[in-house]
C-alpha positions in Angstrom: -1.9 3.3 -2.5 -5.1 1.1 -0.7 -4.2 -2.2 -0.5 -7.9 -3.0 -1.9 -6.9 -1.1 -5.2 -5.0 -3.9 -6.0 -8.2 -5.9 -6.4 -8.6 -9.5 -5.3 -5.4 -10.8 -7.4 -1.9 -9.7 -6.5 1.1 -10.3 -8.4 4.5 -9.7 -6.3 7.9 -9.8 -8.2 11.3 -8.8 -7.1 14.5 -10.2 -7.0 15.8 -12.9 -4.7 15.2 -12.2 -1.2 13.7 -9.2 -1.4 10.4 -10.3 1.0 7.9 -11.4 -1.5 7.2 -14.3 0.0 6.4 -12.8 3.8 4.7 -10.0 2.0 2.3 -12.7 0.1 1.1 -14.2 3.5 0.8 -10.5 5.4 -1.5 -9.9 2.7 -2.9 -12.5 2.4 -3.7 -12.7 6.1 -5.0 -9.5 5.9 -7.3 -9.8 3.0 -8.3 -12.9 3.3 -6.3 -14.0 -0.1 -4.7 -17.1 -0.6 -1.1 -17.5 -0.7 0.6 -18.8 -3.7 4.4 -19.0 -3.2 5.5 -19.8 -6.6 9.1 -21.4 -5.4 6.5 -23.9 -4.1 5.3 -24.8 -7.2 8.4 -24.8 -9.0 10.4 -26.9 -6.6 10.0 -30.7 -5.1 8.8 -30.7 -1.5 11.4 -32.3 0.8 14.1 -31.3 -0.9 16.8 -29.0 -1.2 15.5 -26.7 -4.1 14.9 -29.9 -6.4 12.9 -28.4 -9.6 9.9 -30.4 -10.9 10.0 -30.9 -14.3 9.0 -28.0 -16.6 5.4 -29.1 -17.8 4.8 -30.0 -14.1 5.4 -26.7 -13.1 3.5 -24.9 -16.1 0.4 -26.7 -15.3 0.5 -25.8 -11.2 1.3 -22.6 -12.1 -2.2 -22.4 -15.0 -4.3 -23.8 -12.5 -2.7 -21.2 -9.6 -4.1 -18.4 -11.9 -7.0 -19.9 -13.0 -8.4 -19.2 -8.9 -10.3 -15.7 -8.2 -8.6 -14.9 -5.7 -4.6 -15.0 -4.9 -1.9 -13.0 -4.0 1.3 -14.8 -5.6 5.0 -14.1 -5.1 7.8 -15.0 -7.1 8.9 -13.7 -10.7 9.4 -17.2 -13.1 9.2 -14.3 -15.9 8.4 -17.2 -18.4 5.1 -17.3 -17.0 4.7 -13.6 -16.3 2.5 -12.5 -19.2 0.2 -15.4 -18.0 -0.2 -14.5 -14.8 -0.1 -10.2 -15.7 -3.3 -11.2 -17.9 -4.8 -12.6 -14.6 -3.7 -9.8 -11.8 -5.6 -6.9 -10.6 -2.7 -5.2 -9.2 0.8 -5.7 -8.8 3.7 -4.9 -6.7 7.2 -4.4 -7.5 9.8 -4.8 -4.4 12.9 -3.6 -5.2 14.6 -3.5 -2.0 18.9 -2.9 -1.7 21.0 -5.7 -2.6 23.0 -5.7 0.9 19.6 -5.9 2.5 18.6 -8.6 0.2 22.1 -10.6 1.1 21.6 -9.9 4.7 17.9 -11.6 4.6 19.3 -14.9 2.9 21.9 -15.2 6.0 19.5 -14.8 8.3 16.6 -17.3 6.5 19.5 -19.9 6.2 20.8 -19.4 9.7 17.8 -18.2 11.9 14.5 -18.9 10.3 12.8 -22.1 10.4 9.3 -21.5 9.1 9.2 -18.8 6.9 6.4 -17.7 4.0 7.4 -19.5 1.1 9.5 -22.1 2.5 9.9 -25.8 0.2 7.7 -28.2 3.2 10.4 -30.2 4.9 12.9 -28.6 3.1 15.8 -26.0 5.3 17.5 -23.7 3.7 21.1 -23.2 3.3 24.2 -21.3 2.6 24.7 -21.8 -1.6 27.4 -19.7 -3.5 25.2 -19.9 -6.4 22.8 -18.1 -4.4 25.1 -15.1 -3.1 26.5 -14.7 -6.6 22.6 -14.5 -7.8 21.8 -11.9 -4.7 25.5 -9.8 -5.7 26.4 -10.4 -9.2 23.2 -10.7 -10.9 20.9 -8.2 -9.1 21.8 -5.1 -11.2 20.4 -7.1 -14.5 17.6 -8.3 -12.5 16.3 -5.0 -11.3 16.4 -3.4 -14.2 14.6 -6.2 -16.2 12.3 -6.5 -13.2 11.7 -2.9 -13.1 10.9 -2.4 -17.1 8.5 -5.2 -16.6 6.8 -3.1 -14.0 6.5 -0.2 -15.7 4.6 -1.5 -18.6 2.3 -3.2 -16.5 -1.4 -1.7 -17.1 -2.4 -2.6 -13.4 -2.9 -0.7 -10.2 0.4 -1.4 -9.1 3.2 -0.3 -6.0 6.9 0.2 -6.2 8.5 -0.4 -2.4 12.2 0.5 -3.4 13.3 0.2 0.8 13.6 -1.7 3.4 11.6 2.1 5.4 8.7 2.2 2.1 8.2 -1.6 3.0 7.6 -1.0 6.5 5.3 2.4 6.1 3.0 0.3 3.6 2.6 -2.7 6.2 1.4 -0.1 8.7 -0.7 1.9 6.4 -2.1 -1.1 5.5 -2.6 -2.6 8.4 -0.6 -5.6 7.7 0.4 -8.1 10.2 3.9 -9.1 9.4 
């Protein structure tokens, strides 16, 4: 699929780790689209993954979709429909869950300024976090993947780490 199919608002969802976020701002480099990380919205700057209250959230996230043009990342299925109404085009990733595990490490150990990072916030190691990425993955897939196949919307399934990779270059994306 052309990137440009996917029209000037992109939805990404995926489970945990799975490269939303860096996808977001290749794309968004690359079209010229705004970024809209949704972990951003959802959690207090300068923290270490502090939520903002609910109603706070709900009304960054209305006035995130209200904008022509965005490509946003994160799932928040809550606020899904909302944000599906909006989209031109979605994309599913639905990378492995050893890869996924294998990117947290390395964004809590290695990376410093990542897409989608919480500004003056550092990742870390969290159990609750490796349990998500290994015990609740299956259920999130598979919810995340129904979702996807309803959607109405030009839309892209990258399933690997490889399909990932082949888009970025088909699509001239500078990761």
């Amino acid at each position: 699929m052309i990137l440009d199919e996917l029209g000037p608002r992109i939805c990404i969802i995926g489970p945990s780790n799975s490269g939303k976020s860096t996808l977001a701002a290749a794309i968004g480099r690359t079209r010229g689209l705004p970024p809209i990380h949704l972990d951003q919205l959802q959690h207090r700057p300068n923290t270490d993954w502090e939520p903002r209250p609910e109603e706070e959230f709900r009304a960054l996230h209305e006035a995130a979709i209200l904008e022509p043009r965005w490509v946003m990342d994160g799932n928040y299925t809550r606020y899904l429909p909302q944000r599906l109404e909006r989209a031109t085009g979605g994309i599913l990733l639905d990378v492995p869950t050893a890869t996924r595990f294998f990117r947290y490490l390395r964004r809590c150990w290695f990376e410093r300024n990542r897409p989608g990072a919480l500004g003056g916030g550092r990742d870390s190691v969290k159990w609750d976090m490796i349990r998500c990425i290994v015990l609740a993955s299956p259920a999130i897939r598979r919810r995340n993947t129904e979702l996807f196949d309803r959607i109405g919307l030009p839309k892209l399934r990258l399933d690997t780490p490889g399909a990932l990779t082949r888009f970025s270059l088909t699509a001239g994306l500078d990761r």
